[in-house]
C-alpha positions, 0 to 999 in steps of 0.5 A, a space after each residue: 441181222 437175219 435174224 433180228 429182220 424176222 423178228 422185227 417183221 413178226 413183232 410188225 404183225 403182231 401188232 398189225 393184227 391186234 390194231 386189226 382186231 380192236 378196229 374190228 371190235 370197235 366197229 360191231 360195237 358201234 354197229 350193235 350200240 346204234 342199233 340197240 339205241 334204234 330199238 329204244 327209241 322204236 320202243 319210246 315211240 310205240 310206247 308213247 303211241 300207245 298212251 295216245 290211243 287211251 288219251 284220244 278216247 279221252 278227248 272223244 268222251 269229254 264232250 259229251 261228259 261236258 255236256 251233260 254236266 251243263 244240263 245240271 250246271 249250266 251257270 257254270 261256263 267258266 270251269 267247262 270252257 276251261 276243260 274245253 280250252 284245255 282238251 283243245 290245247 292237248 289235241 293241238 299239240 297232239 297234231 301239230 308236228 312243231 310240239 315238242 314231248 315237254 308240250 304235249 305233256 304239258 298239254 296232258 297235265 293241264 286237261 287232267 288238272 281241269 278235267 279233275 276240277 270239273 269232276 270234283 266240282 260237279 260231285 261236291 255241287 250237283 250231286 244230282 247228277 248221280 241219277 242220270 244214266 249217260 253221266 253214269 255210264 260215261 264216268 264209268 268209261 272216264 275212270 276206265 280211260 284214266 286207269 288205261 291212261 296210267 298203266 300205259 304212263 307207267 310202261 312208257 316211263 319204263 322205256 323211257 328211263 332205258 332210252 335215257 340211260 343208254 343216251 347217257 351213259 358212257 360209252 353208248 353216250 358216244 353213239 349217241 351224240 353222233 345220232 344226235 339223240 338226246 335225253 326225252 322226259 318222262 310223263 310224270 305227275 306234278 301234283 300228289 293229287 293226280 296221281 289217282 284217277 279221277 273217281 267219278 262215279 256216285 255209288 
């Protein structure tokens, strides 16, 4: 009987020790999945801060871009009030802290879409435009933002896609929810067509 109460006792900490050992293993893990998920999202946010960096020169420049087009053109209001409205919609939601991800991309995508329609309209009907130096110098400057602008999407987009997969996936989808951490947008282009930079220039 001895003998059997040893080996019950033996057998009770065997077990003891394994639960201790999984409730141990399953704390680290949960530790380094929610700071791993932390330093995703750290990275989506510098990633992110980045790109708007490019896309603040961006706004500064249209201005002056818009302005001197209208020396040109200056019959046609409606294509630069709609650049206008489009860049003052993208900074409004660049500064306003109830716009979600999905709105200042939506924002972004429409100023590319006007400002695209501008360019080209501006090329195919003033051409012009071509001899004047500030025009030139500040297409040189757009179609450097727009390549900046890209390259920053592209890496963005990169981390994106591993903050999402790790909110996903299961078993870090656990950590996760009770962060309440949840799947972000990519910056993508809608139209095949704005997957180029705009090219601006006359040469």
């Amino acid at each position: 009987m001895q003998f059997l109460s040893l080996s019950s006792g033996a057998i009770g900490g065997i077990i003891g020790g394994v639960v201790g050992f999984i409730v141990i293993v399953c704390i680290i893990w949960y530790i380094t999945t929610h700071n791993s998920l932390i330093s995703l999202k750290n990275d989506v946010e510098e990633a992110f801060s980045a790109m708007d960096v490019h896309m603040k020169k961006r706004y500064d420049l249209i201005p002056n871009l818009v302005s001197t087009c209208k020396g040109y053109a200056k019959h046609e209001s409606e294509t630069f009030t709609r650049v206008t409205e489009a860049r003052n919609a993208a900074m409004a939601a660049r500064g306003s802290a109830a716009s979600s991800d999905i709105d200042r991309i939506s924002a972004e995508r429409e100023l590319s879409s006007s400002l695209r329609t501008l360019l080209t309209f501006v090329q195919e009907q003033y051409p012009q435009l071509k001899a004047d130096s500030q025009f030139n110098n500040l297409s040189r400057q757009l179609e450097q933002i727009e390549e900046e602008i890209a390259r920053s999407r592209k890496y963005y987009n990169a981390k994106i896609k591993m903050f999402n997969n790790k909110v996903e996936k299961f078993p870090s989808s656990i950590v996760a929810g009770r962060m309440k951490l949840e799947r972000k947008p990519s910056f993508e282009i809608d139209d095949a067509a704005e997957r180029v930079a705009p090219k601006v220039s006359f040469d």
